[in-house]
Phi, psi and omega in degrees: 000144190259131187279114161337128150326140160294108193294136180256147163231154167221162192272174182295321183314293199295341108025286212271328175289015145276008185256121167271113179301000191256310170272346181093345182243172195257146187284306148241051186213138118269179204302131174104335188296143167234094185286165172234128181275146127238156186189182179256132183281141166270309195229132161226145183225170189246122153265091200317302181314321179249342161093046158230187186254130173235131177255119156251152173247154199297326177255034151277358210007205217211172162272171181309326188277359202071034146303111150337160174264330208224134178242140173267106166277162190235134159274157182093176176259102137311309182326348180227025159243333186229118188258097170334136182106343179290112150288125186231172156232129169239141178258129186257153152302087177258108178258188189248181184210162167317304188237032163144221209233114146219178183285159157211139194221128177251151186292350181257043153236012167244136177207141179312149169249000000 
């Protein structure tokens, strides 16, 4: 009998260190692709305005002051389901654009891990 692979996860960092900013794509994903994050929330707020989430995560790091560097937008609200400090797995998305590849994330593609 074959023992299940074990599901790989990577943080938002190794994510964004696969992204070039010079072509826009990601070096190992394409367009159609689903990665599984897993990572810790630092900071999260609700924009009310656009009917998102902005999500920073822990290995996106902070400034000297505890800023985030990079803030994630999630469309839909979170804020009451989700906390700093929650280890989530999110499954991100890779989509095209106009000049390349970027991420998309929907709330129903975070779930605590």
């Amino acid at each position: 009998m074959n023992k299940p692979k074990p599901v790989e996860y990577i943080t938002f960092k190794q994510l964004g260190d696969d992204y070039d900013n010079n072509t826009k794509n990601f070096a190992s994903y394409d367009v159609g692709d689903t990665v599984l994050v897993k990572d810790t929330i630092y900071k999260i707020r609700l924009d009310v305005s656009k009917n998102d989430t902005d999500i920073a995560f822990e290995s996106l790091g902070k400034t000297e002051s505890g800023m985030p560097l990079v803030w994630l937008i999630v469309h839909g609200y979170l804020t009451e389901s989700y906390h700093a400090g929650d280890k989530v797995i999110v499954s991100v998305h890779i989509v095209a654009r106009d000049d390349g590849e970027e991420i998309h994330i929907d709330a129903n593609d975070i779930r605590l891990a």
